[in-house]
N, C-alpha and C positions, 0 to 999 in steps of 0.2 A: 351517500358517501361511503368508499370502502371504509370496510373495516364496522363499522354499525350490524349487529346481528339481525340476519334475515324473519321475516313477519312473514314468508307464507308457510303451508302445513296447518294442520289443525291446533285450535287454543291452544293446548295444554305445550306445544313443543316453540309458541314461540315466547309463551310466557314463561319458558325455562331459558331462553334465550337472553330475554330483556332482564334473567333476574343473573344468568353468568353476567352479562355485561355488566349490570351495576355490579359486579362482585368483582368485578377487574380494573372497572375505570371508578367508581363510584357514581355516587346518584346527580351531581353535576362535575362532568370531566371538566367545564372548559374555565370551572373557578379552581381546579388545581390546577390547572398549569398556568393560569393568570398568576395564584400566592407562589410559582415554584419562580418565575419570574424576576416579582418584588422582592425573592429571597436572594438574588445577584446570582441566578439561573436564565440565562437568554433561553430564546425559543424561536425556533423558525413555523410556521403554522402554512398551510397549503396556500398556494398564491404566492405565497413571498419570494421577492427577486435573489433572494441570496439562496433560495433552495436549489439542491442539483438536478436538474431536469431529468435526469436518469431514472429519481426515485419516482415519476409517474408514471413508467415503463412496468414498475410492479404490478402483478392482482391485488397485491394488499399494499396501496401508500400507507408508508405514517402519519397519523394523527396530528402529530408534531414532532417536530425534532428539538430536544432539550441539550444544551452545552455548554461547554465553559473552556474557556480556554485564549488560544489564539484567533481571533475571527480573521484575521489576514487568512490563512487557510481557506477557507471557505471557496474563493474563487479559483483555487485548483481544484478540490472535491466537484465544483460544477463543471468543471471539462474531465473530468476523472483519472487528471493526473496523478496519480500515487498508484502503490502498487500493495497488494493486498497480499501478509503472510500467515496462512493457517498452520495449523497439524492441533496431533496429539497432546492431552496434559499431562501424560505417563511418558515423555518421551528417553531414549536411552542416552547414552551421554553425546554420543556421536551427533544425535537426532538437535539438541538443543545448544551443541557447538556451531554445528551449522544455521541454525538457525540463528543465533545473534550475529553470524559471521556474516549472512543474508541481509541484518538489520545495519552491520557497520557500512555494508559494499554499500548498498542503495540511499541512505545516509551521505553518505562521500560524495553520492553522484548528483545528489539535492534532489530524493524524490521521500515526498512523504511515505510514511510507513504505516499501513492500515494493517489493525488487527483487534483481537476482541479482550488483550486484557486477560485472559486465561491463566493457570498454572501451564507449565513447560512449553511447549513451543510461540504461542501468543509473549507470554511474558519477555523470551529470551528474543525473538526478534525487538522486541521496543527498547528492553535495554540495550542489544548492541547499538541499536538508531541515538540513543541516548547517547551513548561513551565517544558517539563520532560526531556529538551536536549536534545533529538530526532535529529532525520534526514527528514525531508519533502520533496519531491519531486511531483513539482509542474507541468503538464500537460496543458497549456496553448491553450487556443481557440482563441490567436491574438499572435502576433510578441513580442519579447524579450521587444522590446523598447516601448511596449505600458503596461499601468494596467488597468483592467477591471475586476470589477468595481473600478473608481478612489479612493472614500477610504482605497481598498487596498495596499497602496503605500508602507506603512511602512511593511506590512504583506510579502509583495512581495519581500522588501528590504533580510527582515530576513531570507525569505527561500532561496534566493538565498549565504546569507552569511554562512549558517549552511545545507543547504540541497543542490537542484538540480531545475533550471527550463528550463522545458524544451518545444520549440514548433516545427511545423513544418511549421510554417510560414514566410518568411524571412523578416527582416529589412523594415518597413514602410508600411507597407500590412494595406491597413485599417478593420477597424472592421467588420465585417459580419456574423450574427447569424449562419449558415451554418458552419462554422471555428469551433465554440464550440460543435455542436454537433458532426463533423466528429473526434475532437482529442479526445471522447469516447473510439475510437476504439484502441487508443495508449495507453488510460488510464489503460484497459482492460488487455491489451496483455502484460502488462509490469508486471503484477501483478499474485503471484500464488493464490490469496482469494480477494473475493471481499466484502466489508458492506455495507448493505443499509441502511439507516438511514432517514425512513420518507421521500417519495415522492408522488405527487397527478399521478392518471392512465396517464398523458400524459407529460413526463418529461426525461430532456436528463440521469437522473439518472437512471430508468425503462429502458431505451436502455442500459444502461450500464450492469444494471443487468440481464435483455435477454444477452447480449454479452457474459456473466460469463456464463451464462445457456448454451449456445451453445457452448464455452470451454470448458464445461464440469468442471470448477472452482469451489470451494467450496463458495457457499453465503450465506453470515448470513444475518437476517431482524432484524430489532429491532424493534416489534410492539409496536402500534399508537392508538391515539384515533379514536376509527372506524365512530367518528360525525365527524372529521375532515376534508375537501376536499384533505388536502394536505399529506393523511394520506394512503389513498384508495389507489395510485397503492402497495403500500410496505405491506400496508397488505393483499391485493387479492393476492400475492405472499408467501404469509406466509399460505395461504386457500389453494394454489395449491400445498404446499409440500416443499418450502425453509427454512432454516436451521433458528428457532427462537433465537433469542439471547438478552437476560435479560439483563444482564450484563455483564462488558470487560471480565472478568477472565473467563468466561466458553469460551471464546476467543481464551485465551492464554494458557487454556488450551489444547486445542485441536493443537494447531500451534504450542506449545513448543519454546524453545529460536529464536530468529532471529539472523541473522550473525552478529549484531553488540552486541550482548549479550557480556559483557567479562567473560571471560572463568574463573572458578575457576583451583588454583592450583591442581596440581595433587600434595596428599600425599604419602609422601613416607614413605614405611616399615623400622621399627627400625632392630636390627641385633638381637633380643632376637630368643630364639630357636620358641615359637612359635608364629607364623606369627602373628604381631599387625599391624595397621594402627594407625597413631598420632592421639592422643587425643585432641578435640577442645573444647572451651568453650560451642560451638553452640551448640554439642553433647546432653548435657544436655535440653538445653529448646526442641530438635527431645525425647528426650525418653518421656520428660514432658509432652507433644502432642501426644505420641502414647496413652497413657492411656494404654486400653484394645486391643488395635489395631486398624489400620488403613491403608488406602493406601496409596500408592506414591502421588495422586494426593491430598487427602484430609492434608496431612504433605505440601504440596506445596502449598497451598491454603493458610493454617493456619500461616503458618511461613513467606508467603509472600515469596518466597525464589525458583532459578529456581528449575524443574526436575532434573537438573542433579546434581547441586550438592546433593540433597535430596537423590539421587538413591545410589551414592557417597558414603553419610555419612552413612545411612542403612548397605552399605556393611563392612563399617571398624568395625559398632559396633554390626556385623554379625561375624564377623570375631574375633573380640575381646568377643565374647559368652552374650553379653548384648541384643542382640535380634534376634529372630529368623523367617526366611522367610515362607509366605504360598500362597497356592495358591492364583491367581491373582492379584500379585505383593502387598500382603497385609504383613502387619508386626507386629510381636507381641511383646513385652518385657518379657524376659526370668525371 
């Protein structure tokens, strides 16, 4: 099984091996995570159908995965719906504006918000996720029962009341910087898009976003002050060719509603002979914004208002001879 330290080489190196393992997991792993459990600690353990298939894709699976929280989650994590936001824990003011600004947009659009729980930019995306009712799901680099950094206490409380936290460390595991950078790789996997938000060139963030790059993941960077130390890996990744991003909404646009978006009614057709779609108030301020015409996205932008239902209303008042479709999903007023 991964993750069990390797028996070949001579004696002396794998009996240093069996004696780190016991000194990380102790001398029976699988009765601590059975008491972290019975302690109102779930656990998902290899095989199990609510595990995200993704995380078999690693060199190293988790052992298990320990949480608390919301388990309704869970079956977006196994399609990898949510979107994953890293950076810096020194970030500058700009760096952690944007980034809860990141946590409110995607929030609003109903996609969960991964991230590790960190000082500055981890932290400020789950609170903006928070202030807009959001879902947070939190990735943790120590055991359920510890907060790191202590500050966090109350931030940690909330995500696990309205979101998900989740580790792969079991009950009492003490702190060890190695733990945070290896749940990167969970952070990664769990997510279909990654942000970066301000990191310096040697940062467990930059590993994240390499990890996104080698999934082949869509990465957004949100350039920095290029004086800054802590500014320089996220934008030397912005020089080699990752996805710039100014602001949330060229975001949401590109990622369209998330599964926790609520869905607009469907209208339904009155019985006149020819085909109408019901009439809405909103109708009017969509024609008021096409002007001369416009796109689906630029009507979606303006109105604040998702794709779909934009796409929606377009067609009833398509349909009811008020405006007419042209190429590239552009729209005129008849």
């Amino acid at each position: 099984m991964s993750g069990f330290p390797s028996l070949s080489g001579p004696r002396g190196n794998w009996r240093r091996a069996v004696e780190d393992w016991r000194d990380r997991w102790g001398a029976e792993p699988l009765a601590r995570w059975s008491q972290a459990s019975t302690l109102g600690r779930c656990a998902l353990l290899p095989g199990d159908v609510a595990l995200p298939p993704s995380l078999n894709d690693l060199a190293r699976p988790p052992l298990a995965l320990f949480w608390k929280g919301r388990g309704s989650l869970w079956p977006h994590l196994r399609r990898r719906a949510a979107v994953a936001v890293v950076g810096t824990r020194r970030p500058s003011r700009h760096g952690e504006a944007m980034a809860e600004a990141v946590g409110r947009a995607l929030a609003q659009a109903g996609w969960p918000v991964i991230s590790g729980l960190a000082d500055g930019i981890d932290g400020a995306s789950h609170r903006g996720c928070l202030a807009q009712g959001g879902s947070p799901i939190a990735v943790l680099g120590t055991s359920l029962d510890r907060v790191y950094p202590s500050h966090h206490a109350q931030l940690q409380h909330q995500v696990a009341e309205l979101g998900l936290l989740i580790s792969e460390q079991p009950q009492g595991t003490p702190i060890r910087p190695g733990h945070f950078a290896a749940r990167n790789r969970l952070l990664v996997q769990l997510a279909s898009a990654v942000v970066l938000v301000e990191c310096p060139e040697q940062s467990g963030a930059l590993h994240s976003a390499r990890l996104a790059q080698q999934e082949q993941l869509p990465l957004w960077v949100v350039p920095s002050d290029a004086a800054r130390p802590s500014s320089r890996g996220s934008n030397r990744l912005l020089a080699q060719g990752a996805r710039v991003l100014l602001e949330p909404s060229e975001l949401i646009r590109h990622l369209g509603q998330g599964p926790l978006a609520p869905r607009s009614p469907t209208p339904v057709p009155d019985s006149s002979d020819k085909l109408r779609l019901q009439v809405l108030p909103e109708d009017a301020h969509l024609l008021s914004a096409l002007a001369d015409g416009a796109c689906l996205e630029q009507l979606s932008q303006q109105l604040q208002l998702p794709l779909s239902w934009v796409a929606q209303r377009l067609l009833a008042l398509e349909l009811q001879g008020q405006v007419r479709a042209e190429p590239g999903l552009h729209w005129r007023r008849v």
